[in-house]
C-alpha positions in Angstrom: 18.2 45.0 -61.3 21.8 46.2 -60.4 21.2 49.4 -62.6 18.4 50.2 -60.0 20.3 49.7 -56.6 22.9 51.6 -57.5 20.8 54.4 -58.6 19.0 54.5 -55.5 22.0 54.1 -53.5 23.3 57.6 -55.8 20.1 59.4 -54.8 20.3 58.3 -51.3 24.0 59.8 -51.3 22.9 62.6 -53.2 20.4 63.0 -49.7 22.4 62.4 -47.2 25.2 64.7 -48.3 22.6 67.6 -49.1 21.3 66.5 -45.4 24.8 67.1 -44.0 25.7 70.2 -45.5 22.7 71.8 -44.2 23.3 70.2 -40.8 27.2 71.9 -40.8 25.6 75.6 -42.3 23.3 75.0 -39.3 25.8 74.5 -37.1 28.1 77.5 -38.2 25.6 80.2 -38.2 24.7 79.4 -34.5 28.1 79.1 -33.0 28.6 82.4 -35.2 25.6 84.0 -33.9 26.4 82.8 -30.4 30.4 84.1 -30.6 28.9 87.2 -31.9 26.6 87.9 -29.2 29.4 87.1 -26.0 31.6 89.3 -27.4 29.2 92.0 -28.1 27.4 92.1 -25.0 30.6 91.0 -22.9 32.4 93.8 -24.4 30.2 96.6 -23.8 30.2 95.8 -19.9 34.3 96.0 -19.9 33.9 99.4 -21.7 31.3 100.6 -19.6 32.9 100.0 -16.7 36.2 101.4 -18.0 34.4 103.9 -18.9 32.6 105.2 -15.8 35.5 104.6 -13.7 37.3 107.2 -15.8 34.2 109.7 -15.8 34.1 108.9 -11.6 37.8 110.1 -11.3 37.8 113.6 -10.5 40.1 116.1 -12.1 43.0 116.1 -9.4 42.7 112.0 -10.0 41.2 111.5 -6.7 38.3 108.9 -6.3 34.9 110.7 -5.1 33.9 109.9 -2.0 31.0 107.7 -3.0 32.9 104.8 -4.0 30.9 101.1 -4.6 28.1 100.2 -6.4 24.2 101.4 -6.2 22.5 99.3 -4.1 18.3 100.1 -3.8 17.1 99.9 -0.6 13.3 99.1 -0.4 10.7 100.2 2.1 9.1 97.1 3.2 5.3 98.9 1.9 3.9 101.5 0.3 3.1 104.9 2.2 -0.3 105.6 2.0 -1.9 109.0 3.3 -4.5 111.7 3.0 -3.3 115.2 1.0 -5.4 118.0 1.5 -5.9 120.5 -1.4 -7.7 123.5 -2.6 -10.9 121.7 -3.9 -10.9 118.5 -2.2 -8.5 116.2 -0.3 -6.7 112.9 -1.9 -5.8 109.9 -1.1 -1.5 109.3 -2.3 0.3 105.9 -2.6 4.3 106.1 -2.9 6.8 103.5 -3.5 10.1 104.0 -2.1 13.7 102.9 -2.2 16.7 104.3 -1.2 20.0 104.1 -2.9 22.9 104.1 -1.3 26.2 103.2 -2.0 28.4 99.3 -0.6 26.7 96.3 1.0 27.7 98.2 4.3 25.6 101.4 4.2 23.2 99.3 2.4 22.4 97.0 6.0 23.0 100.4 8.3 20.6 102.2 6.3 18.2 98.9 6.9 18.9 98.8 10.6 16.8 102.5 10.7 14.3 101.7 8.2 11.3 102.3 11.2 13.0 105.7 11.6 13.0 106.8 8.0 9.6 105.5 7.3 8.3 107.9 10.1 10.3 111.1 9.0 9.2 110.1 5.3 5.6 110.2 6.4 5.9 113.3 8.0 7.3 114.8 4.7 5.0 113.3 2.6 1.7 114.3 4.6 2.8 118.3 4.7 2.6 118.0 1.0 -0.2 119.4 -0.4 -2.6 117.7 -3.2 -2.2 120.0 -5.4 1.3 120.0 -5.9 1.3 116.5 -6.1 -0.2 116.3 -9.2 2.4 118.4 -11.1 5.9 116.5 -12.3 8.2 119.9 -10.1 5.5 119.2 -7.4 6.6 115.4 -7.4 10.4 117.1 -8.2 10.0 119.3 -5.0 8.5 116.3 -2.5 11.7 113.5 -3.6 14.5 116.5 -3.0 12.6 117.3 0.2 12.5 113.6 1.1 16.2 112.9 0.4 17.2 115.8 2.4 15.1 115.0 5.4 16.4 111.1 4.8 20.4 112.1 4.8 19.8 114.3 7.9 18.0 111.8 9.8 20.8 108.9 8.9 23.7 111.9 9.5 22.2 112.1 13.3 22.2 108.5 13.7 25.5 106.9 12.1 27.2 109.7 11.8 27.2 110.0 7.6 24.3 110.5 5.0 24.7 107.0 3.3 21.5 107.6 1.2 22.5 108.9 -1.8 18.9 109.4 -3.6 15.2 109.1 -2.4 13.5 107.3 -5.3 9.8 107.3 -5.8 9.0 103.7 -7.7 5.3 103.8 -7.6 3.2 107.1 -6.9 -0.7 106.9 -7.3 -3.1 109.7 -6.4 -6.8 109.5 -6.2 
């Protein structure tokens, strides 16, 4: 009888250690994994950031004058218009956002967002359907938009502060 208890009491040691060791293996390869992953993906933001600033700098060491981050700038809804074309007129849905550089030019470009969503709609209804639906067509309409866009905010605050005219949806039927 005391032959069996103190097997069973071997075996359950035997279980309980095997238990434990695969508990602490456990336990290593996910703080591993975990250490490996910060540093991985906590590194590559330090370097990219190191990394643009240098690009940024120009050659005399001077900043550029677009200094701050990208900040997208979204027209509260879609533009929606007719395009006339060769064989038949279409129907054109564009998303918009502008980007534009600081938290600052980011709320004065908001304050005229009335005033760029007409002079966007007047752009985007003297395009023509045809060209639309070709990628330098689409190419032609954004450069023509950001242009208009930066002369518009140039009249009213006195600087461009859109950087880009991006197109984030565009649908033509």
């Amino acid at each position: 009888m005391a032959e069996e208890d103190l097997k069973t009491d071997e075996e359950g040691g035997k279980k309980k250690s095997k238990l434990m060791l695969i508990i602490i293996i456990a336990v290593v390869v996910l703080l591993g994994g975990g250490a490996g992953a910060y540093f991985f993906l906590m590194g590559g933001e330090e370097s990219a950031a190191e990394g643009e600033a240098a690009s940024s700098a120009s050659a005399d060491g001077s900043m550029p004058e677009n200094k701050g981050q990208a900040i997208y700038v979204a027209m509260p809804r879609p533009f929606q218009f007719n395009s006339p074309g060769v064989a038949r007129e279409r129907l054109v849905q564009i998303e918009v956002q502008l980007m534009v550089r600081g938290l600052e030019n980011s709320d004065r470009a908001k304050s005229h967002i009335p005033m760029i969503e007409s002079n966007l709609l007047q752009v985007f209804s003297a395009a023509s359907a045809d060209d639309l639906v070709t990628e330098q067509g689409k190419k032609n309409l954004r450069e023509k938009s950001t242009a208009q866009v930066r002369q518009v905010m140039n009249d009213l605050e006195g600087n461009p502060l859109v950087e880009q005219v991006l197109f984030t949806g565009f649908v033509i039927q």
